[in-house]
PyMOL Python script that loads the backbone (N, CA, C, O; Angstrom):
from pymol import cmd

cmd.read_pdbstr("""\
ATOM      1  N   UNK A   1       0.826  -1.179   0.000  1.00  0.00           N
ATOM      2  CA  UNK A   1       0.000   0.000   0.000  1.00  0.00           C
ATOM      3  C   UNK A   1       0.878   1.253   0.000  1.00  0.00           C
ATOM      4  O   UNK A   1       0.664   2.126  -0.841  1.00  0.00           O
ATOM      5  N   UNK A   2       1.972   1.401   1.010  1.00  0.00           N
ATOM      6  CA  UNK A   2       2.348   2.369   0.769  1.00  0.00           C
ATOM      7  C   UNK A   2       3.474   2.873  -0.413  1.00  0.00           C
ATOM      8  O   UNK A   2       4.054   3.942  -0.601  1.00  0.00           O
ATOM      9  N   UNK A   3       3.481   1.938  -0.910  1.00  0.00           N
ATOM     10  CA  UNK A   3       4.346   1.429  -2.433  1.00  0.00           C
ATOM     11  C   UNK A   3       3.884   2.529  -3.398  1.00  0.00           C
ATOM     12  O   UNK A   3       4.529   3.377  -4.013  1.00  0.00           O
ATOM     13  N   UNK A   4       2.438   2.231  -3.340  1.00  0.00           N
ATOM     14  CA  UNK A   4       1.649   2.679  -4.249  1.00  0.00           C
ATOM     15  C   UNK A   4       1.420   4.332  -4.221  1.00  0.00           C
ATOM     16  O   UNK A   4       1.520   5.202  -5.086  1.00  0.00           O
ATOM     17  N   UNK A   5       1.105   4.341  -2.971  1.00  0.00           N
ATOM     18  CA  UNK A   5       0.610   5.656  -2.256  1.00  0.00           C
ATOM     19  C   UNK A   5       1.951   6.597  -2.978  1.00  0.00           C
ATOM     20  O   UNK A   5       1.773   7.518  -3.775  1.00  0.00           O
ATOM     21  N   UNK A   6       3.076   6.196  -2.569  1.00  0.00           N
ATOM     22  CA  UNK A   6       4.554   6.609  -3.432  1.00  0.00           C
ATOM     23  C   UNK A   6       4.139   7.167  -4.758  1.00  0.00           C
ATOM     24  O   UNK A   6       3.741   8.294  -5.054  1.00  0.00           O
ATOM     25  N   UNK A   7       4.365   5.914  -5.603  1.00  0.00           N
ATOM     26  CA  UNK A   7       4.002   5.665  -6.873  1.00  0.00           C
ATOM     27  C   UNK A   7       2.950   6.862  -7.760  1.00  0.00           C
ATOM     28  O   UNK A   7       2.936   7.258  -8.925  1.00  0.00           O
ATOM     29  N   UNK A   8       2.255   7.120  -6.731  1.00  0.00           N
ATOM     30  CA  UNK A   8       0.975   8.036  -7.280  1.00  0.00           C
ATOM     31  C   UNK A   8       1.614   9.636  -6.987  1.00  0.00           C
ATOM     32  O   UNK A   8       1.370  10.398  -7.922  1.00  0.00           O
ATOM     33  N   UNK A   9       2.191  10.099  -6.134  1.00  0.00           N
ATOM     34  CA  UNK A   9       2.864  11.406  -5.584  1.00  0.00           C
ATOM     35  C   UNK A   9       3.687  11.568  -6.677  1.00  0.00           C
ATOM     36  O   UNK A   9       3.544  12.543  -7.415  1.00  0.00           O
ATOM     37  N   UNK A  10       4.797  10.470  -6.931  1.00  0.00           N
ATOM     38  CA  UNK A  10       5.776  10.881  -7.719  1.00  0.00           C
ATOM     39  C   UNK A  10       5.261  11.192  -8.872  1.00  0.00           C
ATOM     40  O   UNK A  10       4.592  10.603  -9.721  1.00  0.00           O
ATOM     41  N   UNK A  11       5.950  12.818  -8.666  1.00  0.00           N
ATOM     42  CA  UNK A  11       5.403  13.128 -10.523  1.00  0.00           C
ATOM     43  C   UNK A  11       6.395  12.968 -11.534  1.00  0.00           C
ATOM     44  O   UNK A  11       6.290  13.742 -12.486  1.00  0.00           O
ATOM     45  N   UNK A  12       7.718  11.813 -11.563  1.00  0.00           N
ATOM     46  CA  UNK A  12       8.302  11.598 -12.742  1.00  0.00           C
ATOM     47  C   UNK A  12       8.094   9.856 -13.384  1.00  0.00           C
ATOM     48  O   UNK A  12       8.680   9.192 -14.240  1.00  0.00           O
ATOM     49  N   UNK A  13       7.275   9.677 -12.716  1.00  0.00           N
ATOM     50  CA  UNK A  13       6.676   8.244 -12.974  1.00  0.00           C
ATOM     51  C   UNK A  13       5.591   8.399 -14.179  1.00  0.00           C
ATOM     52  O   UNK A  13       4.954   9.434 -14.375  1.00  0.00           O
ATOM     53  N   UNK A  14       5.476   7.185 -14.973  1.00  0.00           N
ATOM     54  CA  UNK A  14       4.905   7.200 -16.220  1.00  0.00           C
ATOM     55  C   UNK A  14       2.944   7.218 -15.876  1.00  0.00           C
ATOM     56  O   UNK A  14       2.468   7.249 -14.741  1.00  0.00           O
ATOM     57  N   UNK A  15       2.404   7.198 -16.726  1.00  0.00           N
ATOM     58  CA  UNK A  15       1.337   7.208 -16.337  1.00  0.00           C
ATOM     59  C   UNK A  15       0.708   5.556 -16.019  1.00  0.00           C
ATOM     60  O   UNK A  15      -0.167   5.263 -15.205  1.00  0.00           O
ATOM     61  N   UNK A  16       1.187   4.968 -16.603  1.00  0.00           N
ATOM     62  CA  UNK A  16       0.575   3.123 -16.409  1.00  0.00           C
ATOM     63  C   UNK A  16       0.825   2.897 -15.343  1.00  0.00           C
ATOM     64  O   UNK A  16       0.020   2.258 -14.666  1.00  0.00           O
ATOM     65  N   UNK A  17       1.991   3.325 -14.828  1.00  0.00           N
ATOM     66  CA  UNK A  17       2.295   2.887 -13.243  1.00  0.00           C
ATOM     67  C   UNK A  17       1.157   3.621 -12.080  1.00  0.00           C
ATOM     68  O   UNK A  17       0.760   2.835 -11.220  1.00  0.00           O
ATOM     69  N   UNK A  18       0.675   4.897 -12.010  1.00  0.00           N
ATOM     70  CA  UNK A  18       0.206   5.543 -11.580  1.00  0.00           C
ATOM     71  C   UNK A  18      -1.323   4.763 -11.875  1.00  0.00           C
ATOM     72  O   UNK A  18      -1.856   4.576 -10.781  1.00  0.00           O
ATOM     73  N   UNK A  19      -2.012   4.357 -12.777  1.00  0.00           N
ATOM     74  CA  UNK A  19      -3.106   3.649 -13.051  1.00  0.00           C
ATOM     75  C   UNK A  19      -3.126   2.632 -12.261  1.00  0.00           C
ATOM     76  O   UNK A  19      -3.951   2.532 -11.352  1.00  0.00           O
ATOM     77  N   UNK A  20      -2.132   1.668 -12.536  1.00  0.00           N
ATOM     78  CA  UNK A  20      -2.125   0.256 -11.504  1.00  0.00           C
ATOM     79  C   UNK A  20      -2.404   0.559  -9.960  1.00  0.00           C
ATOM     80  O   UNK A  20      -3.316   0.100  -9.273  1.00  0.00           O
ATOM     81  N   UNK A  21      -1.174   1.637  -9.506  1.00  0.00           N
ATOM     82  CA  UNK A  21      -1.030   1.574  -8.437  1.00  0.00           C
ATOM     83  C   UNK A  21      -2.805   2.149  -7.887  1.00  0.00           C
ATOM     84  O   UNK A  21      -3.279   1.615  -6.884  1.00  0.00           O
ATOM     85  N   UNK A  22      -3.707   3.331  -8.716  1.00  0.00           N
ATOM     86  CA  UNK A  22      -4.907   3.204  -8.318  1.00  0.00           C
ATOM     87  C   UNK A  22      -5.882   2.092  -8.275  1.00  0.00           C
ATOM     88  O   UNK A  22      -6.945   2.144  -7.657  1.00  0.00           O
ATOM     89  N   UNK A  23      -5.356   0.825  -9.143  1.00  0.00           N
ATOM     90  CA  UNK A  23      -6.801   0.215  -9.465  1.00  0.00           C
ATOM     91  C   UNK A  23      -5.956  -0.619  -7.910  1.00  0.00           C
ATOM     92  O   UNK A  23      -6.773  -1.088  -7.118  1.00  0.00           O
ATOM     93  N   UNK A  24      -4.922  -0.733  -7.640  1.00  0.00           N
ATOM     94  CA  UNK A  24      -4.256  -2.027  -6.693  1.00  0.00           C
ATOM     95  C   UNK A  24      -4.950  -1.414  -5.470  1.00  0.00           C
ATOM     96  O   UNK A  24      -5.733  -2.084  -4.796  1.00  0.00           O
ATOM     97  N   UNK A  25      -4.590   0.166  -5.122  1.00  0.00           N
ATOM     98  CA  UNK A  25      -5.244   0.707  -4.077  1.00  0.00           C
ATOM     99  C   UNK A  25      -6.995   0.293  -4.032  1.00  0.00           C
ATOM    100  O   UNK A  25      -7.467  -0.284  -3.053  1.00  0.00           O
ATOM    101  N   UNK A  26      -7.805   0.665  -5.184  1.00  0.00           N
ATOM    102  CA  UNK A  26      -9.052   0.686  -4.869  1.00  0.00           C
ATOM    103  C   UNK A  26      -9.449  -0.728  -4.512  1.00  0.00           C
ATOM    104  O   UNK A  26     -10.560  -0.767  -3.983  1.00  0.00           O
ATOM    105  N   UNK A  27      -8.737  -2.133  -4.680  1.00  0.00           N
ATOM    106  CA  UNK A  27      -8.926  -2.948  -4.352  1.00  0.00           C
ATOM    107  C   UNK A  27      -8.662  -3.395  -2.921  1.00  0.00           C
ATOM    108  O   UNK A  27      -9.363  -4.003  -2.112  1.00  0.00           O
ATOM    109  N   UNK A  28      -7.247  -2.827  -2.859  1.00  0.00           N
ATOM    110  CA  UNK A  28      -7.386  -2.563  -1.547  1.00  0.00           C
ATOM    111  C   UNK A  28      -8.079  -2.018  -0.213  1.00  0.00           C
ATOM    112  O   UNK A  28      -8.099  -2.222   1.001  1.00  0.00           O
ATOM    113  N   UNK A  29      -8.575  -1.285  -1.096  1.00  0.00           N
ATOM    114  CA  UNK A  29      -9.477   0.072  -0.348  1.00  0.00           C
ATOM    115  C   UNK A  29     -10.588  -0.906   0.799  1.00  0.00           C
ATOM    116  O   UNK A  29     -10.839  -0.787   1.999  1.00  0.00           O
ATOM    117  N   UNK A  30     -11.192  -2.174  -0.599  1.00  0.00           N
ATOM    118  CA  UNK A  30     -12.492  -2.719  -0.080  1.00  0.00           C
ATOM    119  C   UNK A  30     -12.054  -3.328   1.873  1.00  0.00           C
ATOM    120  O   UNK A  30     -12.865  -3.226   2.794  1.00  0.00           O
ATOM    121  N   UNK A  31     -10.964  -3.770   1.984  1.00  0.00           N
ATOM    122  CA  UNK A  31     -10.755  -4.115   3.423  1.00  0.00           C
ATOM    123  C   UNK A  31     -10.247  -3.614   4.551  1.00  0.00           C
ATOM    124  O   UNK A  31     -10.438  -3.844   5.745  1.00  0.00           O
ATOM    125  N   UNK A  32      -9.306  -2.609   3.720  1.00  0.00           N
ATOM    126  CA  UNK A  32      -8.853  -1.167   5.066  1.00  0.00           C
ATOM    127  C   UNK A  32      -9.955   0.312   4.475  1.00  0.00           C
ATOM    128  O   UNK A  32     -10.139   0.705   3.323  1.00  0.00           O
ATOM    129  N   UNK A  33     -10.453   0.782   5.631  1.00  0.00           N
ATOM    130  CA  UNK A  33     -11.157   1.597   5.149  1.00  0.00           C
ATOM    131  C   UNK A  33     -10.718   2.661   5.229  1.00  0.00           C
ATOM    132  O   UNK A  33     -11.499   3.610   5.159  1.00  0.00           O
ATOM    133  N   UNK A  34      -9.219   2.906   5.415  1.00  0.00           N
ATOM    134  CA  UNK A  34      -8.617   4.453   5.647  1.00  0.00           C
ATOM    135  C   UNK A  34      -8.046   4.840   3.906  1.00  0.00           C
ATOM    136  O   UNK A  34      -7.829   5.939   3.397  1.00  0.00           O
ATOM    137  N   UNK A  35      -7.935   3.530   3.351  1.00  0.00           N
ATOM    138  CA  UNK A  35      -7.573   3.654   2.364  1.00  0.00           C
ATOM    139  C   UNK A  35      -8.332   5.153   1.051  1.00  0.00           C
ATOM    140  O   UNK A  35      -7.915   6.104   0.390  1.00  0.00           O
ATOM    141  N   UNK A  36      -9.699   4.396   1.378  1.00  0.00           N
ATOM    142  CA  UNK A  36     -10.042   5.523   0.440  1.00  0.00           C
ATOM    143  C   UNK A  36     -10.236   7.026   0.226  1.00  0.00           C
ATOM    144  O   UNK A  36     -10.302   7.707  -0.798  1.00  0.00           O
ATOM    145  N   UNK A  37     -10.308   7.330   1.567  1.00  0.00           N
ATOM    146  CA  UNK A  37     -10.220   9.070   1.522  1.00  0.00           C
ATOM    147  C   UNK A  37      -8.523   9.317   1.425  1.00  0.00           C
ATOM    148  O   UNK A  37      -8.177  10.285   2.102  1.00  0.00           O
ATOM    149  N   UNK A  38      -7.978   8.981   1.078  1.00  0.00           N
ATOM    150  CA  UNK A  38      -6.653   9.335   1.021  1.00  0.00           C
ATOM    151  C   UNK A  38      -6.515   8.955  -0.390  1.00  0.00           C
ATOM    152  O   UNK A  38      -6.371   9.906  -1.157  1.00  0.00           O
ATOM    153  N   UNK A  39      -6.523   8.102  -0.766  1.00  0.00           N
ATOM    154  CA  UNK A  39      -6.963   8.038  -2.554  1.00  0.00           C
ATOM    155  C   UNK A  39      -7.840   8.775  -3.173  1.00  0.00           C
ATOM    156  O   UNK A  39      -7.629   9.259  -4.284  1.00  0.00           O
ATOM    157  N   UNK A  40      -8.954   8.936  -2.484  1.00  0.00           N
ATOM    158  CA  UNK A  40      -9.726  10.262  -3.082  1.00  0.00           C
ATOM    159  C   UNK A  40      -9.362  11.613  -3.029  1.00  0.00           C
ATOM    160  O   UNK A  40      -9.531  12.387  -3.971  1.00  0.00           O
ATOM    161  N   UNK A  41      -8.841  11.930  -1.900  1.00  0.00           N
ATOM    162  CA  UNK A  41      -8.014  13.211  -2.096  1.00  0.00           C
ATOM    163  C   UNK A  41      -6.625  13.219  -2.988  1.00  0.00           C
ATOM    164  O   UNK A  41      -6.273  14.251  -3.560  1.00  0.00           O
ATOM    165  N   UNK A  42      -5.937  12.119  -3.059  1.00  0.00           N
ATOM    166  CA  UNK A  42      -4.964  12.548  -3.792  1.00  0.00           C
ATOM    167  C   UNK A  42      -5.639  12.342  -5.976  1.00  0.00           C
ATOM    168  O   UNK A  42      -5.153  12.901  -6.959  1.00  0.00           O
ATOM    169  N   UNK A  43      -6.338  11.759  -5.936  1.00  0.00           N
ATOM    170  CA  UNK A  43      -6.989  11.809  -7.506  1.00  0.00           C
ATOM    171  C   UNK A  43      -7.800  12.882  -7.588  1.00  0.00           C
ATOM    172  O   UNK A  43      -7.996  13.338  -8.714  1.00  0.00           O
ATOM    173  N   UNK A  44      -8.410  13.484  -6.496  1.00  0.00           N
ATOM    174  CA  UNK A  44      -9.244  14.864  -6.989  1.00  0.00           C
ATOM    175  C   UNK A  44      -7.637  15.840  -7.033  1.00  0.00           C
ATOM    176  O   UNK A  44      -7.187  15.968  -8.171  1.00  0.00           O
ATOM    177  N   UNK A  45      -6.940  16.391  -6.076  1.00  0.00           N
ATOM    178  CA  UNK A  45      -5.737  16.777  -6.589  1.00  0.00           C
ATOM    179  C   UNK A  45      -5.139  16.849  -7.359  1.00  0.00           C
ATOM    180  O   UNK A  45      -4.736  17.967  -7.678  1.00  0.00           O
ATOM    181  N   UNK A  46      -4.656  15.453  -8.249  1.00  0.00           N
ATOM    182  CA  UNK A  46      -3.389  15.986  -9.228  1.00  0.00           C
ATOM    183  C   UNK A  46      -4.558  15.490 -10.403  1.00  0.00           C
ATOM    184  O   UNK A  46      -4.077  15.200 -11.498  1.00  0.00           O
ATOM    185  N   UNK A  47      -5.962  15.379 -10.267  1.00  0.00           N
ATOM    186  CA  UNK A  47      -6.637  15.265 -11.628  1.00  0.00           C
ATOM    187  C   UNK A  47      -6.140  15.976 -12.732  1.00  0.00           C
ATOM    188  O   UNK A  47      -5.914  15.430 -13.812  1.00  0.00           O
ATOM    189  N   UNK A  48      -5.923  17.421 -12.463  1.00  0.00           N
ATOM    190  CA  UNK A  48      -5.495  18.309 -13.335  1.00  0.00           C
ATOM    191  C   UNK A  48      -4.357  18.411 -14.340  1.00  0.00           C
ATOM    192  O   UNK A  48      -4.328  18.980 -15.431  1.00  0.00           O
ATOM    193  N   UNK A  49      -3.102  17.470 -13.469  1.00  0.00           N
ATOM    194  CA  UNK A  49      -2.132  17.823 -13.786  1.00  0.00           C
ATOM    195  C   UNK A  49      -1.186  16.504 -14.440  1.00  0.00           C
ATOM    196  O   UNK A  49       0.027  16.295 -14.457  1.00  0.00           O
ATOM    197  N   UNK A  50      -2.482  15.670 -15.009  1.00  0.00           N
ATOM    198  CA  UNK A  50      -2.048  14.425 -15.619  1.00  0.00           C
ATOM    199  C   UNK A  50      -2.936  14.329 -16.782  1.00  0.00           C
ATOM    200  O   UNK A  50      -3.815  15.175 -16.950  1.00  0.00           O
ATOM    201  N   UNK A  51      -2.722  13.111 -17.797  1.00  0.00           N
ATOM    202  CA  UNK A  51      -3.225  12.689 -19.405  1.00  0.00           C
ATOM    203  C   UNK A  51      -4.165  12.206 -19.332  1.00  0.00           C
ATOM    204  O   UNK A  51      -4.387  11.692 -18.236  1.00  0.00           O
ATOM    205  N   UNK A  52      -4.971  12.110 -20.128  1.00  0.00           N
ATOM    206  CA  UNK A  52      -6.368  12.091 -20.568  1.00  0.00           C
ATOM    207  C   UNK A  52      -6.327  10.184 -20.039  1.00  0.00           C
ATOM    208  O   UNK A  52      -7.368   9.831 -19.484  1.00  0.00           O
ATOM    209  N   UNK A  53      -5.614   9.458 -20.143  1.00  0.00           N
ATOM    210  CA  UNK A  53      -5.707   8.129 -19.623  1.00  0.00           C
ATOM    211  C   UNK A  53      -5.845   8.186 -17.935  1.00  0.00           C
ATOM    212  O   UNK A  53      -6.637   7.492 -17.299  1.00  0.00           O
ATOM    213  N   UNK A  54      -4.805   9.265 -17.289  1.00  0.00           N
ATOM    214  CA  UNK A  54      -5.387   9.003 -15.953  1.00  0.00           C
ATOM    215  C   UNK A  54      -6.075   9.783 -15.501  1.00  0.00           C
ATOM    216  O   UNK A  54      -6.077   9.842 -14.271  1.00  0.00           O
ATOM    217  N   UNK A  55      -7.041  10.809 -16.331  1.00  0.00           N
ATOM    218  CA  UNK A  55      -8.458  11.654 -15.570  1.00  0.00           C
ATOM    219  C   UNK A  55      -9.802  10.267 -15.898  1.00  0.00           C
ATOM    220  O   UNK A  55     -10.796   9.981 -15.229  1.00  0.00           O
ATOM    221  N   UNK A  56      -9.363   9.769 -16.961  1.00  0.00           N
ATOM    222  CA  UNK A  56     -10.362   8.385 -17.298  1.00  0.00           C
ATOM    223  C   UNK A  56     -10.473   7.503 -16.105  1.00  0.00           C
ATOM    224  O   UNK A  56     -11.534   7.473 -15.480  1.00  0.00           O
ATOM    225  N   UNK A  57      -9.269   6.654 -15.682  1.00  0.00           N
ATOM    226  CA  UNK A  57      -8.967   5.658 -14.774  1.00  0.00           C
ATOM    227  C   UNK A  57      -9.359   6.867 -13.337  1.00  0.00           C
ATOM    228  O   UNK A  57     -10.186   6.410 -12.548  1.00  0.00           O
ATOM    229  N   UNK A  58      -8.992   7.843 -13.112  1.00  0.00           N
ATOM    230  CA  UNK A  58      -9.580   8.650 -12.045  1.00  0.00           C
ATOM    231  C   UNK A  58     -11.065   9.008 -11.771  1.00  0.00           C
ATOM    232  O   UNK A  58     -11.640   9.238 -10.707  1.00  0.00           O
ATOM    233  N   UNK A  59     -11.522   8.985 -13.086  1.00  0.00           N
ATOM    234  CA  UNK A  59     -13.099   9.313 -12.932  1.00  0.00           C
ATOM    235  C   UNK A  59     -13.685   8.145 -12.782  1.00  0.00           C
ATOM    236  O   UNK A  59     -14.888   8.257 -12.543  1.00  0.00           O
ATOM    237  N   UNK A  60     -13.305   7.107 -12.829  1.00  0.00           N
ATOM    238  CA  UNK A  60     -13.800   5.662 -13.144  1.00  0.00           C
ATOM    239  C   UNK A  60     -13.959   5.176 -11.329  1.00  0.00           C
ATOM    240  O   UNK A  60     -14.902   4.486 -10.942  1.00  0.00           O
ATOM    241  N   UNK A  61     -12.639   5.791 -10.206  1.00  0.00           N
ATOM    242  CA  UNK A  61     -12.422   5.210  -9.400  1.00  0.00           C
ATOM    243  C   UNK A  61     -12.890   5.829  -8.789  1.00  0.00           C
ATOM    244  O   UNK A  61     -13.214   5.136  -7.824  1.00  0.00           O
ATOM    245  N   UNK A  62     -13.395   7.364  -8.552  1.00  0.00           N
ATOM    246  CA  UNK A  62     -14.255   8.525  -7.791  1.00  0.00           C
ATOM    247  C   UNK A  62     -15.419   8.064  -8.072  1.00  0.00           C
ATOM    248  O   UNK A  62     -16.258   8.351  -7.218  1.00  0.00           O
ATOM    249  N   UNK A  63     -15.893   7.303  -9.167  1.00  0.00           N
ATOM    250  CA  UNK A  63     -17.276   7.194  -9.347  1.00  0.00           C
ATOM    251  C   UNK A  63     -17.857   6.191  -8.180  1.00  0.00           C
ATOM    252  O   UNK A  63     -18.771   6.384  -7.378  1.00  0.00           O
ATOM    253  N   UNK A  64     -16.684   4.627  -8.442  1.00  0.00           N
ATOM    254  CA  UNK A  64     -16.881   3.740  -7.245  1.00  0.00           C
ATOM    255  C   UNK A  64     -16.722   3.922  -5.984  1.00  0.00           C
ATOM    256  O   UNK A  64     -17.342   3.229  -5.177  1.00  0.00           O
ATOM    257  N   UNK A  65     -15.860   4.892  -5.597  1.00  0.00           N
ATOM    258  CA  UNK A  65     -15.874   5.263  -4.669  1.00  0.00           C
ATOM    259  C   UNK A  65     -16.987   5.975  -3.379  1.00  0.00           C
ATOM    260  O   UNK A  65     -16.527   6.323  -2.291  1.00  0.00           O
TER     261      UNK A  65
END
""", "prot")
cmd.dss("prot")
cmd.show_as("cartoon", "prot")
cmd.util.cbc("prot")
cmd.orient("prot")
């Protein structure tokens, strides 16, 4: 988890990595429940400041959320 949590901050990481590490989190999410407001705040955050593949995979995971 906190691999990921990494993974998503760093802004010189590619975008596929940053996708995984959300879909690994939201799976995660389902059994620790601290997980998801901390994933939700960090995808409403850098929504802006990433490619049209991860506002997709971001809107996809705010929705389930």
């Amino acid at each position: 988890m906190e691999s990921c949590f990494e993974w998503l901050i760093d802004e010189v990481l590619k975008v596929a990595t940053k996708v995984y590490a959300v879909r690994t989190l939201f799976e995660l999410g389902k059994k620790n429940n601290w997980i998801y407001p901390e994933l939700k705040r960090i995808l409403s955050d850098d929504y802006y400041k990433h490619s049209a593949a991860y506002k997709a995979v971001a809107r996809e995971i705010l929705k389930k959320i």
